[in-house]
C-alpha positions as CSV (number, residue, x, y, z in Angstrom):
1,X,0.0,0.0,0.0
2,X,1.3,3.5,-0.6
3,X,1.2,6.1,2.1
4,X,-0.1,9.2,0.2
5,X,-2.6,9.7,-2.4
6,X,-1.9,13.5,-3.7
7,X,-5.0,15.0,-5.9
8,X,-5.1,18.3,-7.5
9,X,-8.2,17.5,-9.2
10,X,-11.3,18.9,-7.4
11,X,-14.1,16.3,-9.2
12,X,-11.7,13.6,-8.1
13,X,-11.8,15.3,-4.3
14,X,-15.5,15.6,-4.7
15,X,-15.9,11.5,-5.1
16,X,-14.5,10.7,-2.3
17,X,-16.7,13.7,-0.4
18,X,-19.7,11.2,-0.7
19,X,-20.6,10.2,2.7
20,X,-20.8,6.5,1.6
21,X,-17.7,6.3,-0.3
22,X,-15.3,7.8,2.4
23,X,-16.8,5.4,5.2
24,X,-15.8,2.8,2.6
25,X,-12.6,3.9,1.7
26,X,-11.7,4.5,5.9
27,X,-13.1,0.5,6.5
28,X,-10.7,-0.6,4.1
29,X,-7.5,1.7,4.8
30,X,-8.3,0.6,8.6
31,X,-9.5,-2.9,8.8
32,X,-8.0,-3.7,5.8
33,X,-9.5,-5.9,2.1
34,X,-13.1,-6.9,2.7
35,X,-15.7,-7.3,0.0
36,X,-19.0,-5.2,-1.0
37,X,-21.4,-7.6,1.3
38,X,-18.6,-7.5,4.4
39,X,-18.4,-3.7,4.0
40,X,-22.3,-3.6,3.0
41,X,-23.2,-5.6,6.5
42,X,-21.0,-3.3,8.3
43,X,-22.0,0.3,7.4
44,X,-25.8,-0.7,6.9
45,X,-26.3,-0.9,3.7
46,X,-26.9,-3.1,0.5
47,X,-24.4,-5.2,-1.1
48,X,-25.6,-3.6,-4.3
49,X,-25.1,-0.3,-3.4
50,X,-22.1,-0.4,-1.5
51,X,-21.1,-2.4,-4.7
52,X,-21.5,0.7,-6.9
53,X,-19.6,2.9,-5.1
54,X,-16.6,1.1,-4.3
55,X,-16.9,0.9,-8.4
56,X,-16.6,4.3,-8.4
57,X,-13.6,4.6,-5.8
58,X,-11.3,2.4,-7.7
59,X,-12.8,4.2,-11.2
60,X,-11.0,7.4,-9.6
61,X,-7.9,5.5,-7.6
62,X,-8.3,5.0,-4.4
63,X,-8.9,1.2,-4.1
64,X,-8.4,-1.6,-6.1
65,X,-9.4,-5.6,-6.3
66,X,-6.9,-7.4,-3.9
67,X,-4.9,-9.8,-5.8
68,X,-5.3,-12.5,-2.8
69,X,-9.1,-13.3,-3.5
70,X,-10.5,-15.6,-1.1
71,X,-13.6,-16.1,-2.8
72,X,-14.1,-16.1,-6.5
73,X,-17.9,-15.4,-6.6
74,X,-17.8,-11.9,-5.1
75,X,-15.0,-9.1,-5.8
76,X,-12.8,-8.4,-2.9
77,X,-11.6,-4.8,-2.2
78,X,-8.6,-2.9,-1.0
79,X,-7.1,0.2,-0.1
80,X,-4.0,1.4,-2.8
81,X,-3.4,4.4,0.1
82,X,-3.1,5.0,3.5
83,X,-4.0,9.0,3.5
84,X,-5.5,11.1,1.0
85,X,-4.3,14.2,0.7
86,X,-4.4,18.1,-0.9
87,X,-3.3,21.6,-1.0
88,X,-6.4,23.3,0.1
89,X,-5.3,26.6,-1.6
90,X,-4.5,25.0,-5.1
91,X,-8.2,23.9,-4.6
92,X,-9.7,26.9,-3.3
93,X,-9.2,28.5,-6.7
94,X,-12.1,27.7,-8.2
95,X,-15.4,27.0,-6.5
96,X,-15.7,23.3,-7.1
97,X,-12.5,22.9,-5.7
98,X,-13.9,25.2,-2.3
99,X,-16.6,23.2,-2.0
100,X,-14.8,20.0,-2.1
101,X,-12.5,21.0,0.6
102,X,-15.7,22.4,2.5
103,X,-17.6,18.8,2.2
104,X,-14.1,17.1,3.2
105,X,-13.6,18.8,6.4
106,X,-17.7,17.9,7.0
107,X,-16.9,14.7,6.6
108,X,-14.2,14.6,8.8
109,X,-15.9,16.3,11.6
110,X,-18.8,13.6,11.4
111,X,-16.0,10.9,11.6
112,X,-15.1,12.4,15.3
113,X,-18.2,12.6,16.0
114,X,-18.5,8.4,14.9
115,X,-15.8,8.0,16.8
116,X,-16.5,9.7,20.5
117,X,-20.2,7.7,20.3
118,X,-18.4,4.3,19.7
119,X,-16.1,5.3,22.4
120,X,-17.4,3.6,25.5
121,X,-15.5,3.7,28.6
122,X,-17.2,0.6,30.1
123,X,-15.6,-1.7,27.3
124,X,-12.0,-0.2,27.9
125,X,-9.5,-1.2,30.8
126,X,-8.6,2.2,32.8
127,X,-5.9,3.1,31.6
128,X,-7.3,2.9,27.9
129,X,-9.7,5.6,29.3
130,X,-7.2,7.7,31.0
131,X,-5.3,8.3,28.0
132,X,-8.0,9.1,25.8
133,X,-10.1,12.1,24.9
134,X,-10.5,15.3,23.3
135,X,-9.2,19.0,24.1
136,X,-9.8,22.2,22.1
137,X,-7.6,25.7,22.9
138,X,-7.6,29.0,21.4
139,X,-4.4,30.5,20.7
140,X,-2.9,33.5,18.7
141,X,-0.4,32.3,15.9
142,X,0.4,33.2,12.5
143,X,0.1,31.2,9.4
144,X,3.6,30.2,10.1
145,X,3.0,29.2,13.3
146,X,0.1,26.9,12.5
147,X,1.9,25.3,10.1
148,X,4.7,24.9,12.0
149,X,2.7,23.5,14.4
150,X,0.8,20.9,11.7
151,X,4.5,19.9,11.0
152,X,5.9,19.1,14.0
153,X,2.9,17.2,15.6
154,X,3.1,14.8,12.2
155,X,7.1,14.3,13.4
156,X,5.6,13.6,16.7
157,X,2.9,11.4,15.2
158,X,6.0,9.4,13.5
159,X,8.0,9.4,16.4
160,X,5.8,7.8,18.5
161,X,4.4,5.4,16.4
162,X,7.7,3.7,16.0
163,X,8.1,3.9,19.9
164,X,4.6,2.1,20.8
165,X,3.7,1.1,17.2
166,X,4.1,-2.8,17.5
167,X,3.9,-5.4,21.3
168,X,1.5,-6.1,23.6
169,X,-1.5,-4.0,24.6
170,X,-1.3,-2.4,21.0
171,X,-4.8,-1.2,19.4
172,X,-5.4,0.9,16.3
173,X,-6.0,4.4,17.4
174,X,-7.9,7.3,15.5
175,X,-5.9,10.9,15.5
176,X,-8.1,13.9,14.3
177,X,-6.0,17.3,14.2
178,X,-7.7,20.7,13.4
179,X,-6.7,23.9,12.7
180,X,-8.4,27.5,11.6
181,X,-8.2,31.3,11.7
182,X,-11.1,32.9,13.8
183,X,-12.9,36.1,12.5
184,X,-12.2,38.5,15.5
185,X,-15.9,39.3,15.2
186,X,-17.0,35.6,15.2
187,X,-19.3,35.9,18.6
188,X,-20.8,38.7,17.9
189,X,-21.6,37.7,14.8
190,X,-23.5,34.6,16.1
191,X,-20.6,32.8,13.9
192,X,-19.0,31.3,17.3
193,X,-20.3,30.7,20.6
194,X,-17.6,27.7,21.6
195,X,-15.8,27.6,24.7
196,X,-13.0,26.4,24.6
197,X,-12.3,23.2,26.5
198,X,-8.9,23.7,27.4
199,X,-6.8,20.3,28.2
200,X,-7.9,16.9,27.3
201,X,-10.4,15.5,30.2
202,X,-10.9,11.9,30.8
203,X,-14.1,12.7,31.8
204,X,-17.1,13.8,30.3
Protein backbone atom coordinates (compact mmCIF):
# COMPACT_ATOMS: atom_id res chain seq x y z
CA UNK A 1 0.00 0.00 0.00
CA UNK A 2 1.32 3.51 -0.61
CA UNK A 3 1.22 6.12 2.08
CA UNK A 4 -0.06 9.19 0.19
CA UNK A 5 -2.65 9.69 -2.43
CA UNK A 6 -1.92 13.53 -3.68
CA UNK A 7 -4.96 14.98 -5.87
CA UNK A 8 -5.06 18.31 -7.47
CA UNK A 9 -8.25 17.53 -9.22
CA UNK A 10 -11.32 18.92 -7.44
CA UNK A 11 -14.07 16.31 -9.25
CA UNK A 12 -11.69 13.57 -8.12
CA UNK A 13 -11.77 15.31 -4.34
CA UNK A 14 -15.54 15.62 -4.75
CA UNK A 15 -15.95 11.50 -5.13
CA UNK A 16 -14.47 10.70 -2.29
CA UNK A 17 -16.73 13.66 -0.40
CA UNK A 18 -19.66 11.19 -0.67
CA UNK A 19 -20.64 10.16 2.72
CA UNK A 20 -20.79 6.52 1.63
CA UNK A 21 -17.74 6.26 -0.34
CA UNK A 22 -15.32 7.81 2.36
CA UNK A 23 -16.80 5.42 5.15
CA UNK A 24 -15.84 2.85 2.61
CA UNK A 25 -12.62 3.89 1.67
CA UNK A 26 -11.68 4.52 5.94
CA UNK A 27 -13.07 0.49 6.46
CA UNK A 28 -10.67 -0.59 4.11
CA UNK A 29 -7.45 1.72 4.79
CA UNK A 30 -8.27 0.63 8.64
CA UNK A 31 -9.48 -2.88 8.76
CA UNK A 32 -7.99 -3.75 5.75
CA UNK A 33 -9.49 -5.88 2.15
CA UNK A 34 -13.06 -6.91 2.66
CA UNK A 35 -15.74 -7.26 0.03
CA UNK A 36 -19.03 -5.20 -0.97
CA UNK A 37 -21.45 -7.55 1.33
CA UNK A 38 -18.60 -7.46 4.43
CA UNK A 39 -18.45 -3.65 4.05
CA UNK A 40 -22.25 -3.64 2.96
CA UNK A 41 -23.22 -5.56 6.51
CA UNK A 42 -21.00 -3.31 8.34
CA UNK A 43 -21.97 0.32 7.40
CA UNK A 44 -25.81 -0.72 6.89
CA UNK A 45 -26.27 -0.91 3.70
CA UNK A 46 -26.94 -3.06 0.54
CA UNK A 47 -24.42 -5.22 -1.06
CA UNK A 48 -25.61 -3.63 -4.32
CA UNK A 49 -25.09 -0.33 -3.36
CA UNK A 50 -22.09 -0.43 -1.47
CA UNK A 51 -21.06 -2.37 -4.65
CA UNK A 52 -21.46 0.72 -6.86
CA UNK A 53 -19.58 2.92 -5.11
CA UNK A 54 -16.58 1.11 -4.30
CA UNK A 55 -16.86 0.86 -8.36
CA UNK A 56 -16.56 4.31 -8.36
CA UNK A 57 -13.61 4.58 -5.75
CA UNK A 58 -11.34 2.44 -7.73
CA UNK A 59 -12.81 4.23 -11.19
CA UNK A 60 -10.96 7.40 -9.62
CA UNK A 61 -7.90 5.52 -7.61
CA UNK A 62 -8.28 4.99 -4.42
CA UNK A 63 -8.92 1.19 -4.09
CA UNK A 64 -8.37 -1.58 -6.13
CA UNK A 65 -9.43 -5.60 -6.30
CA UNK A 66 -6.86 -7.37 -3.89
CA UNK A 67 -4.94 -9.79 -5.79
CA UNK A 68 -5.28 -12.52 -2.84
CA UNK A 69 -9.13 -13.31 -3.51
CA UNK A 70 -10.49 -15.55 -1.13
CA UNK A 71 -13.64 -16.06 -2.82
CA UNK A 72 -14.13 -16.10 -6.54
CA UNK A 73 -17.87 -15.40 -6.60
CA UNK A 74 -17.82 -11.94 -5.15
CA UNK A 75 -14.98 -9.14 -5.82
CA UNK A 76 -12.77 -8.42 -2.92
CA UNK A 77 -11.64 -4.77 -2.22
CA UNK A 78 -8.60 -2.92 -1.00
CA UNK A 79 -7.05 0.18 -0.13
CA UNK A 80 -4.04 1.45 -2.76
CA UNK A 81 -3.44 4.40 0.10
CA UNK A 82 -3.09 4.97 3.54
CA UNK A 83 -4.00 8.96 3.48
CA UNK A 84 -5.51 11.06 0.96
CA UNK A 85 -4.31 14.16 0.73
CA UNK A 86 -4.45 18.14 -0.92
CA UNK A 87 -3.34 21.56 -1.00
CA UNK A 88 -6.38 23.33 0.11
CA UNK A 89 -5.34 26.56 -1.58
CA UNK A 90 -4.51 25.01 -5.09
CA UNK A 91 -8.18 23.93 -4.57
CA UNK A 92 -9.75 26.88 -3.32
CA UNK A 93 -9.15 28.47 -6.67
CA UNK A 94 -12.12 27.75 -8.18
CA UNK A 95 -15.43 27.00 -6.47
CA UNK A 96 -15.74 23.34 -7.12
CA UNK A 97 -12.54 22.93 -5.69
CA UNK A 98 -13.85 25.22 -2.27
CA UNK A 99 -16.65 23.16 -1.99
CA UNK A 100 -14.84 20.00 -2.10
CA UNK A 101 -12.49 21.03 0.62
CA UNK A 102 -15.66 22.35 2.54
CA UNK A 103 -17.62 18.84 2.22
CA UNK A 104 -14.06 17.12 3.20
CA UNK A 105 -13.61 18.77 6.44
CA UNK A 106 -17.74 17.88 7.04
CA UNK A 107 -16.89 14.65 6.57
CA UNK A 108 -14.25 14.56 8.81
CA UNK A 109 -15.91 16.33 11.62
CA UNK A 110 -18.79 13.63 11.38
CA UNK A 111 -15.95 10.88 11.56
CA UNK A 112 -15.08 12.40 15.35
CA UNK A 113 -18.17 12.59 15.99
CA UNK A 114 -18.46 8.44 14.86
CA UNK A 115 -15.80 7.97 16.83
CA UNK A 116 -16.46 9.69 20.46
CA UNK A 117 -20.18 7.69 20.25
CA UNK A 118 -18.37 4.30 19.72
CA UNK A 119 -16.09 5.25 22.40
CA UNK A 120 -17.41 3.55 25.50
CA UNK A 121 -15.46 3.75 28.60
CA UNK A 122 -17.18 0.55 30.10
CA UNK A 123 -15.57 -1.70 27.31
CA UNK A 124 -11.97 -0.21 27.89
CA UNK A 125 -9.55 -1.17 30.78
CA UNK A 126 -8.63 2.17 32.79
CA UNK A 127 -5.88 3.10 31.61
CA UNK A 128 -7.27 2.89 27.86
CA UNK A 129 -9.65 5.57 29.26
CA UNK A 130 -7.23 7.66 31.02
CA UNK A 131 -5.29 8.28 28.01
CA UNK A 132 -8.01 9.09 25.79
CA UNK A 133 -10.05 12.07 24.92
CA UNK A 134 -10.50 15.30 23.29
CA UNK A 135 -9.20 19.01 24.08
CA UNK A 136 -9.76 22.24 22.09
CA UNK A 137 -7.56 25.69 22.89
CA UNK A 138 -7.60 29.00 21.42
CA UNK A 139 -4.43 30.49 20.68
CA UNK A 140 -2.92 33.47 18.68
CA UNK A 141 -0.44 32.31 15.91
CA UNK A 142 0.42 33.21 12.55
CA UNK A 143 0.13 31.21 9.43
CA UNK A 144 3.58 30.16 10.07
CA UNK A 145 3.01 29.19 13.35
CA UNK A 146 0.14 26.93 12.47
CA UNK A 147 1.87 25.30 10.09
CA UNK A 148 4.74 24.92 11.99
CA UNK A 149 2.69 23.54 14.41
CA UNK A 150 0.83 20.86 11.71
CA UNK A 151 4.54 19.91 10.98
CA UNK A 152 5.86 19.14 14.02
CA UNK A 153 2.85 17.18 15.61
CA UNK A 154 3.10 14.75 12.21
CA UNK A 155 7.06 14.26 13.42
CA UNK A 156 5.63 13.64 16.67
CA UNK A 157 2.93 11.40 15.19
CA UNK A 158 5.99 9.38 13.54
CA UNK A 159 7.98 9.41 16.39
CA UNK A 160 5.79 7.82 18.45
CA UNK A 161 4.43 5.36 16.35
CA UNK A 162 7.71 3.75 15.98
CA UNK A 163 8.11 3.88 19.88
CA UNK A 164 4.56 2.07 20.82
CA UNK A 165 3.70 1.07 17.24
CA UNK A 166 4.14 -2.75 17.53
CA UNK A 167 3.91 -5.35 21.31
CA UNK A 168 1.45 -6.07 23.63
CA UNK A 169 -1.48 -3.97 24.57
CA UNK A 170 -1.28 -2.44 21.01
CA UNK A 171 -4.79 -1.15 19.40
CA UNK A 172 -5.41 0.91 16.34
CA UNK A 173 -6.04 4.41 17.41
CA UNK A 174 -7.87 7.29 15.49
CA UNK A 175 -5.89 10.93 15.49
CA UNK A 176 -8.14 13.95 14.32
CA UNK A 177 -6.04 17.34 14.24
CA UNK A 178 -7.71 20.71 13.35
CA UNK A 179 -6.67 23.89 12.71
CA UNK A 180 -8.44 27.48 11.58
CA UNK A 181 -8.23 31.29 11.75
CA UNK A 182 -11.06 32.93 13.83
CA UNK A 183 -12.92 36.11 12.52
CA UNK A 184 -12.20 38.46 15.46
CA UNK A 185 -15.92 39.33 15.18
CA UNK A 186 -17.04 35.65 15.16
CA UNK A 187 -19.30 35.88 18.55
CA UNK A 188 -20.78 38.68 17.90
CA UNK A 189 -21.65 37.73 14.76
CA UNK A 190 -23.49 34.62 16.08
CA UNK A 191 -20.64 32.82 13.88
CA UNK A 192 -18.97 31.27 17.31
CA UNK A 193 -20.28 30.74 20.63
CA UNK A 194 -17.61 27.66 21.60
CA UNK A 195 -15.81 27.61 24.75
CA UNK A 196 -12.96 26.39 24.58
CA UNK A 197 -12.30 23.21 26.53
CA UNK A 198 -8.89 23.67 27.43
CA UNK A 199 -6.79 20.29 28.17
CA UNK A 200 -7.93 16.88 27.26
CA UNK A 201 -10.40 15.52 30.18
CA UNK A 202 -10.88 11.87 30.76
CA UNK A 203 -14.06 12.65 31.76
CA UNK A 204 -17.07 13.83 30.29
Amino acid sequence: MDEVFRISDPRVLKVVAHPLRVRLLGLLRADGPDTASGLGRKVGESSGLTSYHLRELARHGFIEEDPEQRDGRERRWRARHRYTSWDSQQMSATPEGEEAVRIMRLRQVEALGRASEQFVESDWPSEWVEASGMSDHFVTLTPEGLDEFFRRVEELRHEIQERYGDGPGVQQVRLFMAGFPRKPDASASGQAGEDASGPRQSEP
